[in-house]
mmCIF file of the C-alpha atoms, coordinates in Angstrom:
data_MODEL
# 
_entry.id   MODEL 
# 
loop_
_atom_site.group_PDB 
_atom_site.id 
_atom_site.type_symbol 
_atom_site.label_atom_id 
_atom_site.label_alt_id 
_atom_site.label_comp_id 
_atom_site.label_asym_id 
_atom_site.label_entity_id 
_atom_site.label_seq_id 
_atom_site.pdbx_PDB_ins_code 
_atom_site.Cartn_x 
_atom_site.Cartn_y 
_atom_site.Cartn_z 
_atom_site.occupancy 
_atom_site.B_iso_or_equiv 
_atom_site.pdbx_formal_charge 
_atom_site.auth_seq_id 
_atom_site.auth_comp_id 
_atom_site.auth_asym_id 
_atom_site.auth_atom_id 
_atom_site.pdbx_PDB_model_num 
ATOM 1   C CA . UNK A 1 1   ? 132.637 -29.897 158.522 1.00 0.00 ? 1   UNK A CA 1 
ATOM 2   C CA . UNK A 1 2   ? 130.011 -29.560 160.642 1.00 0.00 ? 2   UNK A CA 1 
ATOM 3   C CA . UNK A 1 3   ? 128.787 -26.257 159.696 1.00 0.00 ? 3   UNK A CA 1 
ATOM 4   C CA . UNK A 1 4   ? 129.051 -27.318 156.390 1.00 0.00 ? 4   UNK A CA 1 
ATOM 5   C CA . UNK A 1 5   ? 126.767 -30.590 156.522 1.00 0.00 ? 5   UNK A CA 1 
ATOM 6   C CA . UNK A 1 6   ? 123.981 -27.966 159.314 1.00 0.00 ? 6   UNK A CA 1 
ATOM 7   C CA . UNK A 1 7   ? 123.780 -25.423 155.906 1.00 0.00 ? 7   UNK A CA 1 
ATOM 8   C CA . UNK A 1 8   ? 122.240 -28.758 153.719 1.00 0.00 ? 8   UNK A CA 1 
ATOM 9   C CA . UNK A 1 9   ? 119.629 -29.808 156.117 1.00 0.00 ? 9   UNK A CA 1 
ATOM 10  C CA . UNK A 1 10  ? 116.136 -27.813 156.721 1.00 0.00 ? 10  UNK A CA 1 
ATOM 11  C CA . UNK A 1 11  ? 116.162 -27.586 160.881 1.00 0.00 ? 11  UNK A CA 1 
ATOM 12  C CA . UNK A 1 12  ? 112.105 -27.520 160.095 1.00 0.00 ? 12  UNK A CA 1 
ATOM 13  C CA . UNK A 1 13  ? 111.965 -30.519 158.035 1.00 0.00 ? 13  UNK A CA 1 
ATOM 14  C CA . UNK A 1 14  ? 110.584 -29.275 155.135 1.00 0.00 ? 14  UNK A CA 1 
ATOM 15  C CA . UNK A 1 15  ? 112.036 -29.660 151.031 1.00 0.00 ? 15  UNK A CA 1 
ATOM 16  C CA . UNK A 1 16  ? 114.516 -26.522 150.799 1.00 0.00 ? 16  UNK A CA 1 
ATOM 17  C CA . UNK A 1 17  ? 114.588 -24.479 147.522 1.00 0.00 ? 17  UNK A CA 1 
ATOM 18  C CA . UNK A 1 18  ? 116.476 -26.579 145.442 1.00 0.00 ? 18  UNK A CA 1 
ATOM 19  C CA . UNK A 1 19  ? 114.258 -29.893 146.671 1.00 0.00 ? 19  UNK A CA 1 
ATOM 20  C CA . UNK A 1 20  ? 111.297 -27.468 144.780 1.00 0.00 ? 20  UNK A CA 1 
ATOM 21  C CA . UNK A 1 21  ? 113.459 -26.649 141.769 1.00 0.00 ? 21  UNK A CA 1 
ATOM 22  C CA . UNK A 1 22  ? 114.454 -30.198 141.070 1.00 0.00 ? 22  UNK A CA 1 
ATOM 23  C CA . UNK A 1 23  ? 110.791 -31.182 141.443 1.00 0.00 ? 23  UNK A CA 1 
ATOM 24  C CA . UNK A 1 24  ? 109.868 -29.236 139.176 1.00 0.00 ? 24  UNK A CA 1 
ATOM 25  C CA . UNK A 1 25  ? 112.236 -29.839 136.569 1.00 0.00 ? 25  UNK A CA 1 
ATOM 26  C CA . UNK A 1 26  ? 111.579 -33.380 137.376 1.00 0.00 ? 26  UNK A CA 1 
ATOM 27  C CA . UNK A 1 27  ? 107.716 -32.352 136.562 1.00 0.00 ? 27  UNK A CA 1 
ATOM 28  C CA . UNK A 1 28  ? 108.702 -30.555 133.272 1.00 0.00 ? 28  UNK A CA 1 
ATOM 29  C CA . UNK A 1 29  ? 110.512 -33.547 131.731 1.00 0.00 ? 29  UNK A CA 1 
ATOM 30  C CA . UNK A 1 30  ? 107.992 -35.822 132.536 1.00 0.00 ? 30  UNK A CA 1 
ATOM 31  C CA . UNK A 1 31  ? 105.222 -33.648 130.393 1.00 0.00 ? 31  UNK A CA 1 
ATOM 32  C CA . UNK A 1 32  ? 107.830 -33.134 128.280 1.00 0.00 ? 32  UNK A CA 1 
ATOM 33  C CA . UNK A 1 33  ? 108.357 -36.546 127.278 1.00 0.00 ? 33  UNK A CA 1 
ATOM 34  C CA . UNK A 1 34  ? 104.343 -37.393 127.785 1.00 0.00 ? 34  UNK A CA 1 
ATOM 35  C CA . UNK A 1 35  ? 103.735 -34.725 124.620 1.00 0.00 ? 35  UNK A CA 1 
ATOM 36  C CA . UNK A 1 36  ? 106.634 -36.257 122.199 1.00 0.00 ? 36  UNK A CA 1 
ATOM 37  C CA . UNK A 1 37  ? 104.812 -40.021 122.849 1.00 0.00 ? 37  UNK A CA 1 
ATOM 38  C CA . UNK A 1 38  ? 101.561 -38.087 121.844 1.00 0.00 ? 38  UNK A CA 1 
ATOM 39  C CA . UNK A 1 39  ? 103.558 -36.331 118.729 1.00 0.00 ? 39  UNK A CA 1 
ATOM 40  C CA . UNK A 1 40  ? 104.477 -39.423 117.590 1.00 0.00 ? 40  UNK A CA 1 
ATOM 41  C CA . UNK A 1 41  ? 101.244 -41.412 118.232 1.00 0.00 ? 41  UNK A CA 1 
ATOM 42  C CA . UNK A 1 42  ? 99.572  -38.836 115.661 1.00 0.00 ? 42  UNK A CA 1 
ATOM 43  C CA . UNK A 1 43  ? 101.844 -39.192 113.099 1.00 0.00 ? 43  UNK A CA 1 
ATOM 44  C CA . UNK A 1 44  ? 102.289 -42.926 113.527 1.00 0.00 ? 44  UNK A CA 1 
ATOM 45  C CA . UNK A 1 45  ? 98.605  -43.095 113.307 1.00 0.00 ? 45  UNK A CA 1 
ATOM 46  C CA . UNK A 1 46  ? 98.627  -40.423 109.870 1.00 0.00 ? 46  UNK A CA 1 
ATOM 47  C CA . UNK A 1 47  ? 101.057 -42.918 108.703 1.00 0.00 ? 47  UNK A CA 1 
ATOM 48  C CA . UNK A 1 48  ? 98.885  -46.091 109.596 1.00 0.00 ? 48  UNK A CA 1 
ATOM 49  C CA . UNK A 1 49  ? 95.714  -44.473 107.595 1.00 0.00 ? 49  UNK A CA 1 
ATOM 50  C CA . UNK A 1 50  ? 98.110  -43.498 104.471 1.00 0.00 ? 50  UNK A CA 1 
ATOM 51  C CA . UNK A 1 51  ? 98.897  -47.632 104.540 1.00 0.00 ? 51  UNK A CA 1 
ATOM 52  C CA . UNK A 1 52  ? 95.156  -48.345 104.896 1.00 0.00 ? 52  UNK A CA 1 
ATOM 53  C CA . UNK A 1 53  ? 94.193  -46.063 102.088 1.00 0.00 ? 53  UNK A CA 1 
ATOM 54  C CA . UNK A 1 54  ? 97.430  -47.781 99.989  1.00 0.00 ? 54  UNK A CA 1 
ATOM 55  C CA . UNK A 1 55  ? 95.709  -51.271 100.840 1.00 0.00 ? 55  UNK A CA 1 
ATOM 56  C CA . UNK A 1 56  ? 92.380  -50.066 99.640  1.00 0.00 ? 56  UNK A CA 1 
ATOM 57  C CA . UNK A 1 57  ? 93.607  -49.671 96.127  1.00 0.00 ? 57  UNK A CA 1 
ATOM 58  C CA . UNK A 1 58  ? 95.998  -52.453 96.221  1.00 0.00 ? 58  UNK A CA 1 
ATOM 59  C CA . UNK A 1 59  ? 92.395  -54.755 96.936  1.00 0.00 ? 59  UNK A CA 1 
ATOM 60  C CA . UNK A 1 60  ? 90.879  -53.088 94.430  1.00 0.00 ? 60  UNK A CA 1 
ATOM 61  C CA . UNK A 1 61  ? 93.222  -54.236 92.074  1.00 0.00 ? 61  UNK A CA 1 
ATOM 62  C CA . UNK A 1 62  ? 93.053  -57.730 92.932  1.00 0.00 ? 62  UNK A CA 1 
ATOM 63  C CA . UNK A 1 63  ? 89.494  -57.564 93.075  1.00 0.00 ? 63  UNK A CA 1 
ATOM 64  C CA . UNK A 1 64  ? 89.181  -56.149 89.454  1.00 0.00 ? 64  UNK A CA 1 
ATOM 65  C CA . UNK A 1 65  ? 92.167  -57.183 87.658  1.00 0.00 ? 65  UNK A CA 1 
ATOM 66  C CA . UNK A 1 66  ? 90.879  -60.485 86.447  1.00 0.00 ? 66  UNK A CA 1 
ATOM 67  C CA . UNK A 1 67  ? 87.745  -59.040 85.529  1.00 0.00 ? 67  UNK A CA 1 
ATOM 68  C CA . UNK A 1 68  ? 88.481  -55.974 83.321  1.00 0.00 ? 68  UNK A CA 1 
ATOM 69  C CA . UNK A 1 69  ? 89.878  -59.375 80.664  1.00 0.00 ? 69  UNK A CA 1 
ATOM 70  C CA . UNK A 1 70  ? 86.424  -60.275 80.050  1.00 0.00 ? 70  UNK A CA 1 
ATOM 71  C CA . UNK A 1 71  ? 83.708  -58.246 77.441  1.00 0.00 ? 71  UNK A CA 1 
ATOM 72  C CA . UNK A 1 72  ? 81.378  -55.450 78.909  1.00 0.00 ? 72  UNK A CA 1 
ATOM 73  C CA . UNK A 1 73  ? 83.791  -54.797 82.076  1.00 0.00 ? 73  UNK A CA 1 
ATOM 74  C CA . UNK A 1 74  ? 82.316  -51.365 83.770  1.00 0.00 ? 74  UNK A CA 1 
ATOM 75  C CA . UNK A 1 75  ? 83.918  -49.020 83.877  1.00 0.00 ? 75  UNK A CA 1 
ATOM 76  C CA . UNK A 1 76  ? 84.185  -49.547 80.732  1.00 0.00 ? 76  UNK A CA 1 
ATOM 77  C CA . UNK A 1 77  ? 87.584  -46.167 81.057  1.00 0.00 ? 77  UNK A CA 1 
ATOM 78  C CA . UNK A 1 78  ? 89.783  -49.387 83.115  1.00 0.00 ? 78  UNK A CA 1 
ATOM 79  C CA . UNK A 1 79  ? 88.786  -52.135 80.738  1.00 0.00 ? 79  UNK A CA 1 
ATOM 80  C CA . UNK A 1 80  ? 91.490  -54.411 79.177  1.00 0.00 ? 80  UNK A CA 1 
ATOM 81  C CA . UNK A 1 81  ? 90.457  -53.114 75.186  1.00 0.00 ? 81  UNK A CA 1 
ATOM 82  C CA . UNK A 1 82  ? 92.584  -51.192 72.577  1.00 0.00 ? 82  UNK A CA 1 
ATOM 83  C CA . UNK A 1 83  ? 92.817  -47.653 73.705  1.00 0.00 ? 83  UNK A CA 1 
ATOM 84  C CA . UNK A 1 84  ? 92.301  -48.072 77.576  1.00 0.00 ? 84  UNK A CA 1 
ATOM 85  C CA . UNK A 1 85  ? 94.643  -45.600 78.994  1.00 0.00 ? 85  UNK A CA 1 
ATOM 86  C CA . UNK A 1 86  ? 95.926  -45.321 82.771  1.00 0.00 ? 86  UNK A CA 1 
ATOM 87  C CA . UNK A 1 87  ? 94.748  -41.727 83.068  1.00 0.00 ? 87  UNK A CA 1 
ATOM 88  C CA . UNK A 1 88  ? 91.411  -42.532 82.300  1.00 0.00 ? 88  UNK A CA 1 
ATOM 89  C CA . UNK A 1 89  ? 91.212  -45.591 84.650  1.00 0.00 ? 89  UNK A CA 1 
ATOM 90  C CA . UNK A 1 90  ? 92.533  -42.748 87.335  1.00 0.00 ? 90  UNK A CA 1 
ATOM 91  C CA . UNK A 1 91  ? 90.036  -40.486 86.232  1.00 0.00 ? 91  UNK A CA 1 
ATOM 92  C CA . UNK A 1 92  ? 87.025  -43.001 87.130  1.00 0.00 ? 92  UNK A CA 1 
ATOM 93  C CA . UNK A 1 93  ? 88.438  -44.218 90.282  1.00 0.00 ? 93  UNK A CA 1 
ATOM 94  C CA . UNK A 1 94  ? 89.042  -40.659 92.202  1.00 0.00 ? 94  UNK A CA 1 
ATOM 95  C CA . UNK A 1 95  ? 85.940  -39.088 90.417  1.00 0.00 ? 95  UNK A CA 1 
ATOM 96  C CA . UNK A 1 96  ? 82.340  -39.120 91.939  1.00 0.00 ? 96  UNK A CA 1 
ATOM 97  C CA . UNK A 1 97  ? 81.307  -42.500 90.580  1.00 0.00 ? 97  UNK A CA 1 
ATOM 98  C CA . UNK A 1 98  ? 84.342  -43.809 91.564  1.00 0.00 ? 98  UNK A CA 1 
ATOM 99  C CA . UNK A 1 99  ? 85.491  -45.981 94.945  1.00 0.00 ? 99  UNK A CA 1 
ATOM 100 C CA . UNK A 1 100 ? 87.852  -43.639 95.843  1.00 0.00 ? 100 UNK A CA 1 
ATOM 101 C CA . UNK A 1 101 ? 86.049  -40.490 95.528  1.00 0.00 ? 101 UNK A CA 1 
ATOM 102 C CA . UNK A 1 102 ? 85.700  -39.762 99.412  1.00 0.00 ? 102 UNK A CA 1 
ATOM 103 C CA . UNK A 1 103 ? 88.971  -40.962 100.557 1.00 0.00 ? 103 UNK A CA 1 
ATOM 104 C CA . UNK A 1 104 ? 91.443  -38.046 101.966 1.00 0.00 ? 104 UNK A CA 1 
ATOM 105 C CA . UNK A 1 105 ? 94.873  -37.565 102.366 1.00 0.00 ? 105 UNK A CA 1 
ATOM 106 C CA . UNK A 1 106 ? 95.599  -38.458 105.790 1.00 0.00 ? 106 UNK A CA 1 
ATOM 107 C CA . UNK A 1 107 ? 98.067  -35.839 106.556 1.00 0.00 ? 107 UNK A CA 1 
ATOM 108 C CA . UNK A 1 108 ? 96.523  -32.607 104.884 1.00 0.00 ? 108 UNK A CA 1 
ATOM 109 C CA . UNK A 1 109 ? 92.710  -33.665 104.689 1.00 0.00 ? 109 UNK A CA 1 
ATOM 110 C CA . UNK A 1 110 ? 93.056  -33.238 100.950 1.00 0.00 ? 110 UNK A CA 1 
ATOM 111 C CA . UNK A 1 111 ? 91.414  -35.295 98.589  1.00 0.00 ? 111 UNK A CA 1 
ATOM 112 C CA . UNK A 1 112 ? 93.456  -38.511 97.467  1.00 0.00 ? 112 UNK A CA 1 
ATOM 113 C CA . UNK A 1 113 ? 95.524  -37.942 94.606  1.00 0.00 ? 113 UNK A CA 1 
ATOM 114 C CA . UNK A 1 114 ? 98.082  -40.025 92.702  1.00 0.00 ? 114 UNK A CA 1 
ATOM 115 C CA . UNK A 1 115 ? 101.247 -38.995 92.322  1.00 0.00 ? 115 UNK A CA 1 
ATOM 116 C CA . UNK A 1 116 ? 104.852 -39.733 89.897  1.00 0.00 ? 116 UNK A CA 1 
ATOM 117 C CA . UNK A 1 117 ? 106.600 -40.983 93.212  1.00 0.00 ? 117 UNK A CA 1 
ATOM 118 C CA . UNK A 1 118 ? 107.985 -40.599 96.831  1.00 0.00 ? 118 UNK A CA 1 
ATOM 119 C CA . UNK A 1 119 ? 111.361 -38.790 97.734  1.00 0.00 ? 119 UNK A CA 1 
ATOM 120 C CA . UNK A 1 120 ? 113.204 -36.176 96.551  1.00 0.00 ? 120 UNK A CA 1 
ATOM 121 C CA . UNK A 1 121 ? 112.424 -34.059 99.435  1.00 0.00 ? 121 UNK A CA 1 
ATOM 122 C CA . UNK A 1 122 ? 109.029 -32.369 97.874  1.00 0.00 ? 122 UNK A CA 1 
ATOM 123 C CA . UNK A 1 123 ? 106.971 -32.052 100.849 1.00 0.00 ? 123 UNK A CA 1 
ATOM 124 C CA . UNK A 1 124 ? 103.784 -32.061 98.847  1.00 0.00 ? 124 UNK A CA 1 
ATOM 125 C CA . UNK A 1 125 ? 103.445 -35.716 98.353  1.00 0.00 ? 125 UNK A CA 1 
ATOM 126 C CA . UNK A 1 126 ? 103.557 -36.864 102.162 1.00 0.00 ? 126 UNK A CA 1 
ATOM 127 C CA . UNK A 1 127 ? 100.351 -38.661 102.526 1.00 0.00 ? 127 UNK A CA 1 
ATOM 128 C CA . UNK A 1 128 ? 99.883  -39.391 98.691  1.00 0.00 ? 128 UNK A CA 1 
ATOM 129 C CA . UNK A 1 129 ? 99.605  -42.331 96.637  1.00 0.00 ? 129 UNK A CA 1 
ATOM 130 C CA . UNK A 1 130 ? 102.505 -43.648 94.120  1.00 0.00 ? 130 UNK A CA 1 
ATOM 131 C CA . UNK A 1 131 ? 101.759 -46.249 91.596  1.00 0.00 ? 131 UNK A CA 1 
ATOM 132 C CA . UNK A 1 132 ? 104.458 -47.731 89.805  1.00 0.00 ? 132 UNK A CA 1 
ATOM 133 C CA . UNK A 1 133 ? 104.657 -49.526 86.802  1.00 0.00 ? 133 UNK A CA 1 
ATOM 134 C CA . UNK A 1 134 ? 107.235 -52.475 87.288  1.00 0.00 ? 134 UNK A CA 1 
ATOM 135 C CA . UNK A 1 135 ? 108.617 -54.051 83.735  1.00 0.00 ? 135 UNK A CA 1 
ATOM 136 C CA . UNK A 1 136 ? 110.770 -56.919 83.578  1.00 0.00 ? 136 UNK A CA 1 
ATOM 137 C CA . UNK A 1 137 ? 113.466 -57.078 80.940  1.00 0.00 ? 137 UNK A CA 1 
ATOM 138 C CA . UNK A 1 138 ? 114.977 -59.875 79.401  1.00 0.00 ? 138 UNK A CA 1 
ATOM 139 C CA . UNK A 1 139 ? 116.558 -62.583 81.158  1.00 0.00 ? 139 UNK A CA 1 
ATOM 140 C CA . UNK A 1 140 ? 120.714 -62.043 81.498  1.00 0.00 ? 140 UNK A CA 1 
ATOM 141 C CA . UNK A 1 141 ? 120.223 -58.622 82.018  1.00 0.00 ? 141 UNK A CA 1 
ATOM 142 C CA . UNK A 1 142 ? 122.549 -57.096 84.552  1.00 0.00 ? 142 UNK A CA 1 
ATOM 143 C CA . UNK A 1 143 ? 119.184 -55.858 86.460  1.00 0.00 ? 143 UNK A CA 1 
ATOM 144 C CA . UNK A 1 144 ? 115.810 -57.996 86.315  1.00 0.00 ? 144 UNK A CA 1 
ATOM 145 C CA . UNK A 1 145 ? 112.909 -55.350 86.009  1.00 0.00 ? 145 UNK A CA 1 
ATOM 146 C CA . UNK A 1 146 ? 112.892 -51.553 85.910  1.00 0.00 ? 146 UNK A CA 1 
ATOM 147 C CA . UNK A 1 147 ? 110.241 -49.805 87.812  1.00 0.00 ? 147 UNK A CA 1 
ATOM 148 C CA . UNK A 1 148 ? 108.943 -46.057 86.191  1.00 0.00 ? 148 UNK A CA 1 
ATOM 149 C CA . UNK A 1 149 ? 105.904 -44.159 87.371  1.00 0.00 ? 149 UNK A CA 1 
ATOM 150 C CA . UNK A 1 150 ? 102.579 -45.069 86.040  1.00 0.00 ? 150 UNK A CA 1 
ATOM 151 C CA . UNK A 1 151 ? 101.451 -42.397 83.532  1.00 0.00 ? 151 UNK A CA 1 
ATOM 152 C CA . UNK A 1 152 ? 98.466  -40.829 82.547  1.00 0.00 ? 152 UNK A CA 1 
ATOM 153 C CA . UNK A 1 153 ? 98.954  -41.911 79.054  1.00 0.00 ? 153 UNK A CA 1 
ATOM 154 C CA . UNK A 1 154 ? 100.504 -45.325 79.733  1.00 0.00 ? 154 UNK A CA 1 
ATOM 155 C CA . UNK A 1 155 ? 98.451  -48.009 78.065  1.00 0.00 ? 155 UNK A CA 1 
ATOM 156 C CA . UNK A 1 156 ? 96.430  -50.675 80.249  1.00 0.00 ? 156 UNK A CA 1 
ATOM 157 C CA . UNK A 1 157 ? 94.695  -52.579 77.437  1.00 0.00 ? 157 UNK A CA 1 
ATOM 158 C CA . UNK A 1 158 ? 97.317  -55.621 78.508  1.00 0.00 ? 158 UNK A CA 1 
ATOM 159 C CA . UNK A 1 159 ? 98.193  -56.837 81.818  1.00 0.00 ? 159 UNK A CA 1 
ATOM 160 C CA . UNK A 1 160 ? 100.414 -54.408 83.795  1.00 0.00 ? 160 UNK A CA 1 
ATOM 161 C CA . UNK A 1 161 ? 102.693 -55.373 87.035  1.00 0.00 ? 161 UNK A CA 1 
ATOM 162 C CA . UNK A 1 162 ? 101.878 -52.258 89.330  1.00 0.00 ? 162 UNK A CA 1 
ATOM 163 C CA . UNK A 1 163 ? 103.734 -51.494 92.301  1.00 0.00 ? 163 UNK A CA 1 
ATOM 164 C CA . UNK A 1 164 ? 101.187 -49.543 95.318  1.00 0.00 ? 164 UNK A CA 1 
ATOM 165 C CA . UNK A 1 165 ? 103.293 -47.370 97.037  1.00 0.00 ? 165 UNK A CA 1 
ATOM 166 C CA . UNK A 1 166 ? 102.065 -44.655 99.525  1.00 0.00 ? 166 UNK A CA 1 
ATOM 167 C CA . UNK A 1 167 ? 104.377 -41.184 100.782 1.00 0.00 ? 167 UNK A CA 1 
ATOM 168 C CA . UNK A 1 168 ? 105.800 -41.437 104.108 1.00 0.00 ? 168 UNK A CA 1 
ATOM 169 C CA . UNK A 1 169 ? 106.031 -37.986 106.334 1.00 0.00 ? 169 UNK A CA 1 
ATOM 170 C CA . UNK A 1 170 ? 109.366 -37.742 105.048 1.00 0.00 ? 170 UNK A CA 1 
ATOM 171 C CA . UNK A 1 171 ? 108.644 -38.395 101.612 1.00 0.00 ? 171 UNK A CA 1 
ATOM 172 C CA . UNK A 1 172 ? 110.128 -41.861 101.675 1.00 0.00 ? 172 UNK A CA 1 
ATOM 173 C CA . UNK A 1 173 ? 108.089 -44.559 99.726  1.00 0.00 ? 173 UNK A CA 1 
ATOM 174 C CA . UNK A 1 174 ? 106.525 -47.053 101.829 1.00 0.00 ? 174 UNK A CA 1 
ATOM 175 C CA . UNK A 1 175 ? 105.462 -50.482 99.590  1.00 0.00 ? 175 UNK A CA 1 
ATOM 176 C CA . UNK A 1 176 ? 101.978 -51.617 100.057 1.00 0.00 ? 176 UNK A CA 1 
ATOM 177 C CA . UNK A 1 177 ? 102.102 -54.165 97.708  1.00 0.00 ? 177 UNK A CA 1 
ATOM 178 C CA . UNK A 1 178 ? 102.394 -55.358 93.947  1.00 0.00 ? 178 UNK A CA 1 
ATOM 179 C CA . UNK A 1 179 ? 99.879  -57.068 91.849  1.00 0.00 ? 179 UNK A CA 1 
ATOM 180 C CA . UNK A 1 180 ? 99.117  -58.078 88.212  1.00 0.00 ? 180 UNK A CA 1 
ATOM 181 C CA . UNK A 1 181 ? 96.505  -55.967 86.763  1.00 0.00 ? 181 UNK A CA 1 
# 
């Protein structure tokens, strides 16, 4: 027994081989773990700026939505008149005259687009914008509302419920909000 405990201890004092080794697997999961927490401070932050960008339009809406009821609204395209369309609302608000002209997609640096919905798996809506168009049906339905995409030709001349929903990294929606407009 004695040999074997002399064949464990450095007569010189100093860390043997394995002492090193461990050290410096010791070293490796520490940076190890250090990058992951900086992995998933980026995206948490990609996903913070896709909820700020969601919040934008969602104050928008309640900034404008009472005001598009009354005569010579500008833009006239988001108005509450006969005709008023969603797509041309859309139109005004990501073109150059528009509020939301400059703002990006947080994940790809693309410009802001709005999109049918989240999920599903397509990859090519992380970062994006959803709006959905929430309807409530009559009362002693089974369900109370139905929610659908907004479309391009969907009608705005009368009040709409809209749901603001912004694409998650996985594609799953994350609600911003809902508002009358």
């Amino acid at each position: 027994m004695d040999q074997a405990q002399d064949s464990l201890v450095s007569s010189d004092g100093k860390p043997l081989r394995s002492d090193w080794l461990f050290l410096l697997f010791l070293v490796a999961c520490l940076t190890g773990a250090v990058y992951v927490g900086v992995l998933a401070y980026r995206e948490g932050a990609k996903t913070e700026a896709s909820k700020r960008a969601g919040e934008a339009w969602l104050q928008w809406f309640i900034e404008n939505g009472p005001l598009r009821q009354q005569d010579g609204y500008a833009p006239e395209s988001c108005a509450a008149q006969q005709g008023s369309t969603w797509g041309g609302c859309q139109n005004w608000l990501l073109g150059p005259d528009g509020p939301f002209h400059e703002q990006r997609d947080a994940y790809k640096g693309q410009p802001m687009r709005v999109v049918a919905g989240c999920g599903g798996g397509d990859r090519s809506v992380v970062g994006l914008l959803a709006l959905e168009k929430v309807t409530a049906l009559p009362p002693g339905a089974a369900i109370p509302f139905v929610v659908a995409p907004l479309k391009p030709d969907d009608s705005i001349a009368e009040r709409v419920s809209l749901r603001v929903v912004v694409c998650d990294k996985d594609t799953s929606p994350i609600r911003v909000g809902e508002i009358e407009f």
